[in-house]
C-alpha distance (Angstrom), angle and dihedral (degrees) to the residues before:
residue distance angle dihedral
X1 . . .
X2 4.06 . .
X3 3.99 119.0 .
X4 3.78 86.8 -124.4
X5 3.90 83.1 50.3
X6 3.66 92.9 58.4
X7 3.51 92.0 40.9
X8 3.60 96.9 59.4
X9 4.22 84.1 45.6
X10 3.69 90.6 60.1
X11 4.00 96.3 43.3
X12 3.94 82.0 50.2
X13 3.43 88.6 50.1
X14 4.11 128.3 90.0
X15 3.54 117.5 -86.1
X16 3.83 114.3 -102.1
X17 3.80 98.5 -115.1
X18 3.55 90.6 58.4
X19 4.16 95.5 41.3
X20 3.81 79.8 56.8
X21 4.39 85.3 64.5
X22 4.05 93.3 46.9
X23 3.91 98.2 81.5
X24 4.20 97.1 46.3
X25 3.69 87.5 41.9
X26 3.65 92.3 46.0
X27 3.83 86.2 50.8
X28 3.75 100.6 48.9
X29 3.88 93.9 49.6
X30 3.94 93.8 44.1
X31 3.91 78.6 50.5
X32 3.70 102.1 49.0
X33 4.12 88.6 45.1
X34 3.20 94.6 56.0
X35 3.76 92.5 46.4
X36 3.78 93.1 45.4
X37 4.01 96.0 55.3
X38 4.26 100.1 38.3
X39 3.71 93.5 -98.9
X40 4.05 88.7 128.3
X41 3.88 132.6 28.7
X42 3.84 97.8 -103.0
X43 4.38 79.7 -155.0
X44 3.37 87.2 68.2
X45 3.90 99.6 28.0
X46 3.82 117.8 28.2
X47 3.77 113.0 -161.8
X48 3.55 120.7 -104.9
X49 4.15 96.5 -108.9
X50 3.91 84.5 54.8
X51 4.15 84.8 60.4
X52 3.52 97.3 39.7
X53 4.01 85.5 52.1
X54 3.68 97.2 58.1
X55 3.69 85.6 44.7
X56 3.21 97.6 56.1
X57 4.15 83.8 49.8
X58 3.78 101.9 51.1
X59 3.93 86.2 56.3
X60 3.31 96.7 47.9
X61 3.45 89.0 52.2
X62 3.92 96.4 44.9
X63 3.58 102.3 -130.8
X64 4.54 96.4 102.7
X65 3.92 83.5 73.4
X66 3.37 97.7 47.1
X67 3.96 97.2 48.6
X68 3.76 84.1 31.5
X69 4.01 85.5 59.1
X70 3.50 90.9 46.1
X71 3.50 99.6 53.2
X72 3.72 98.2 39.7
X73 3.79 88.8 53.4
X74 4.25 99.3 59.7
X75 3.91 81.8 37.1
X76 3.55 95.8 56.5
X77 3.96 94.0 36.6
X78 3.67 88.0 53.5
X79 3.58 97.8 45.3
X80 4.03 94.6 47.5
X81 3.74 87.1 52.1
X82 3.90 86.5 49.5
X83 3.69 100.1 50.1
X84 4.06 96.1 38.2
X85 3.87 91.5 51.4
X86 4.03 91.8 35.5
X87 3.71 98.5 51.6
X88 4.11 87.5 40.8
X89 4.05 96.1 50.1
X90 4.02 96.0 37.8
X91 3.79 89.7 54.9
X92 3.96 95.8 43.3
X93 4.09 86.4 40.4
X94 3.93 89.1 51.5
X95 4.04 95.1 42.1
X96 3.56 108.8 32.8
X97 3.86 114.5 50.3
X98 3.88 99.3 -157.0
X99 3.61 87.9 58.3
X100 3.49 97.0 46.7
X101 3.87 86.2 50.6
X102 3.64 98.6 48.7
X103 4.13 97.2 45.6
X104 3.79 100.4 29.0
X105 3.81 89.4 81.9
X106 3.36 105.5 41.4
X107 4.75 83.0 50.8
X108 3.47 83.7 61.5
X109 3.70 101.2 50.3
X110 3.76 92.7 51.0
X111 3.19 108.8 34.0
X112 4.18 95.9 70.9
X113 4.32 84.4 58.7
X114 3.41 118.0 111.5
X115 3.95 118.0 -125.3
X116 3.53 89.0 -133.3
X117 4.04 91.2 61.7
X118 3.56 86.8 48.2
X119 3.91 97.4 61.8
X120 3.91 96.6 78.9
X121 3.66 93.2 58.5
X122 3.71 92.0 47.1
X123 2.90 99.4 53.8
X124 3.83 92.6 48.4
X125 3.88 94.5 52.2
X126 4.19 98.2 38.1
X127 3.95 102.3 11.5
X128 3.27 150.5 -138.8
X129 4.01 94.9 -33.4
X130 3.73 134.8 71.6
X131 3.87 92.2 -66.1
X132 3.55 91.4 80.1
X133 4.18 91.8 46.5
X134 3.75 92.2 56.9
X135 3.74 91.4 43.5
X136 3.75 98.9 54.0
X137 4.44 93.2 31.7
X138 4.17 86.2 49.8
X139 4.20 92.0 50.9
X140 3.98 92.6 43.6
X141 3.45 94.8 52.0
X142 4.16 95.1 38.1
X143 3.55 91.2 85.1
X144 3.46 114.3 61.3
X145 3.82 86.1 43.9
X146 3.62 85.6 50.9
X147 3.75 95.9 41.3
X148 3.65 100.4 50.4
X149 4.08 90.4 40.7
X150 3.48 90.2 60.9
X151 3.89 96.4 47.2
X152 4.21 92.9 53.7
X153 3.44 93.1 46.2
X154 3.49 88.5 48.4
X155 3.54 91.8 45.4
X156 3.75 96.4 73.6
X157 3.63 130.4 124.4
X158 4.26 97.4 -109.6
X159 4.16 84.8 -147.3
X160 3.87 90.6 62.2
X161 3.65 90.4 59.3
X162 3.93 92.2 37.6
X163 3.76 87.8 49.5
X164 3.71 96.6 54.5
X165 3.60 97.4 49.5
X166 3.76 93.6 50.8
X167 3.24 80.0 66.6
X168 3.55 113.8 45.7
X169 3.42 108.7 -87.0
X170 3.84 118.8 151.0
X171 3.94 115.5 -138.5
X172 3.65 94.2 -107.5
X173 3.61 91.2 55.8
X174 3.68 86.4 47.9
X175 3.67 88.2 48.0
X176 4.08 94.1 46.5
X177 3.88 99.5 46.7
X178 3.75 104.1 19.9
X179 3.83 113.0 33.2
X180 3.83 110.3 22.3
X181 4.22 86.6 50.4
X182 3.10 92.0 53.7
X183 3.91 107.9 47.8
X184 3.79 84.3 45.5
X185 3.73 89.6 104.2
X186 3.65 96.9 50.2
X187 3.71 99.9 41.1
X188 4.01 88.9 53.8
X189 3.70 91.3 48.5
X190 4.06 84.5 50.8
X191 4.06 90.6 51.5
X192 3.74 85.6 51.6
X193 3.53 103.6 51.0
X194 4.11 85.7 41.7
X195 3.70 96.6 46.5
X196 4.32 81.2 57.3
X197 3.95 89.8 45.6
X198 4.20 93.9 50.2
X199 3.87 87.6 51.9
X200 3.79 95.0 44.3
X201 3.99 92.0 49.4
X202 3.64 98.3 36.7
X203 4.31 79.1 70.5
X204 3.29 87.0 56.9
X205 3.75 97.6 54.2
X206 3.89 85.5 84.2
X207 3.90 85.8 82.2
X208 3.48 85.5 67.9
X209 3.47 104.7 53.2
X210 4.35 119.3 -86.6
X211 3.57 127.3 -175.6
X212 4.11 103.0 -177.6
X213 3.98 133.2 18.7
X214 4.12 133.6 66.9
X215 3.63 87.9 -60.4
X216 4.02 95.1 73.0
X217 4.26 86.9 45.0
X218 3.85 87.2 106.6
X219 3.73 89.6 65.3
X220 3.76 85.8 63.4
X221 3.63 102.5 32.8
X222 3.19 147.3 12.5
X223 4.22 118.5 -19.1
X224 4.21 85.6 -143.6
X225 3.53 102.7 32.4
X226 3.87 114.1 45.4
X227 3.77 117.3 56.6
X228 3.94 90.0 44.1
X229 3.67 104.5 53.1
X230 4.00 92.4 34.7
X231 4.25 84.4 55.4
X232 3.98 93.3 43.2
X233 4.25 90.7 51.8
X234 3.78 89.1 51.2
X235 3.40 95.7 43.3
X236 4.15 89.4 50.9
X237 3.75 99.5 39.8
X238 4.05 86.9 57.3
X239 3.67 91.6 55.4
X240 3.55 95.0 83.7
X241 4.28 93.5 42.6
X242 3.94 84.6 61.5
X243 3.23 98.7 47.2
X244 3.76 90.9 58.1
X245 3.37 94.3 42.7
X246 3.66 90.7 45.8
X247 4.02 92.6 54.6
X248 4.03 96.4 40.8
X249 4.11 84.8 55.7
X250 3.81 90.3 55.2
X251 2.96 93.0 49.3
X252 3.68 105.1 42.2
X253 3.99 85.1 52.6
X254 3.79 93.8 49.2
X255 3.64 105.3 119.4
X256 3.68 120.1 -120.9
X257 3.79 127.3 -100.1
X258 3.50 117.2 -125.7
X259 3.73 126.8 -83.1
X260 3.72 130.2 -93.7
C-alpha cells in the first residue's frame, strides 16, 4: 500500500473524537440486545433504556442535582486535600531524605488498608456527617498522588540540579524550572488515578451511614443500575476538565526561552 494510499484511508476514515464513542456505544447496544431477547437476567442486568428512564425521572423530579451536589462536594473536598498534601509530601519525600525516612514507613503501612475498614474510625473521630467522607476519600486517594510525586522527582537527571547550582541558581529556581516541570507528568497521572479512587470510595461511604448524594440513588431506583452509571458519567464528563487543566499546567511550567 502507497503513503498517499493510506493517507486517503485515514481522511476516509472517522474522525478521532467520534472513534473515541464507538466502543461505549457498541457496549450499550450489545447490552440492550441481549436484554431485549432473554439473553441476560434483566434482575441482575437491567437494560440500558430502563437506566436512562429513571434518569430521565430523578431530574425531572430535581433530586439527581441535589444528591449529585452532595456527592460531588465530599468528593471534591477529599480529593483537593489529596492532591495538595500528595504533590507537597512526594516532592519533600523525593528531595529531602529525613523526610522521606520519617514518612516512607508509615505510606507503606497505610496504603494496603481498605477504605471500607477505615469508615468505623471515621466516623468515631469526625462523625456521622460528611467530615468523615472527606477524611477517608482524601487518605485513599493521597497515595498515588504521593507515590507517583515521589517517583518524578526522583526521576531527575542529578547533573541538572548540579548544573544549576554551579551556577547560581537558588533552590526555588531549581524547584520552579527544574523539578516541578519535570514531575508534571507523574503528578497528573497521580490526580488521575486519585480522581478514579475518590469516586470509587465515595460509593462506599454508604457503609457508613449517608442521607443525600448518588450514593442513596438505589433507594429511588434501581439496586443494580443507579450508583454505577451515575459514577461512570462523572467520571467521563471530567475527562475533558483534566485535560485542560493538564495542558494549561504544562504550559504554565514551560520554561522561558531566552530574551531578545
Amino acid at each position: 500500500m502507497t503513503t498517499a494510499a493510506f493517507r486517503r484511508m485515514r481522511r476516509a476514515a472517522l474522525p478521532r473524537s467520534t472513534l473515541r464513542f464507538v466502543a461505549p456505544l457498541t457496549v450499550l447496544a450489545g447490552w440492550e440486545v441481549a436484554a431485549r431477547f432473554g439473553l441476560i437476567n434483566i434482575l441482575l442486568l437491567p437494560p440500558p433504556s430502563k437506566a436512562f428512564a429513571d434518569l430521565i425521572v430523578l431530574v425531572s423530579s430535581g433530586y439527581l442535582w441535589k444528591a449529585l451536589y452532595a456527592s460531588l462536594f465530599r468528593v471534591v473536598c477529599g480529593f483537593t486535600l489529596a492532591v495538595t498534601v500528595g504533590v507537597c509530601l512526594g516532592i519533600a519525600m523525593a528531595r529531602i531524605r529525613l523526610i522521606n525516612d520519617f514518612f516512607d514507613p508509615l505510606v507503606e503501612l497505610l496504603r494496603p488498608i481498605s477504605p471500607l475498614a477505615l469508615f468505623p474510625l471515621a466516623i468515631l473521630w469526625f462523625g456521622i456527617g460528611d467530615g468523615s467522607k472527606i477524611f477517608v476519600i482524601a487518605l485513599a486517594a493521597s497515595f498515588p498522588v504521593i507515590l507517583n510525586t515521589f517517583a518524578g522527582a526522583r526521576s531527575i537527571d542529578t547533573n541538572l540540579i548540579r548544573a544549576s547550582r554551579s551556577l547560581g541558581a537558588t533552590e526555588l529556581e531549581i524547584f520552579k524550572g527544574i523539578v516541578l516541570p519535570a514531575s508534571l507528568p507523574h503528578i497528573f497521572t497521580g490526580v488521575r488515578l486519585a480522581w478514579g479512587i475518590s469516586l470509587i470510595v465515595i460509593i462506599a461511604a454508604c457503609v457508613g451511614g449517608c442521607f443525600r448524594g448518588i450514593e442513596r440513588l438505589k433507594a429511588k431506583t434501581s439496586p443494580v443500575e443507579a450508583d454505577p452509571a451515575m459514577v461512570a458519567r462523572s467520571g467521563a464528563l471530567s475527562k475533558p476538565a483534566r485535560r485542560s487543566i493538564r495542558g494549561r499546567s504544562y504550559l504554565l511550567s514551560a520554561p522561558a526561552g531566552p530574551a531578545e
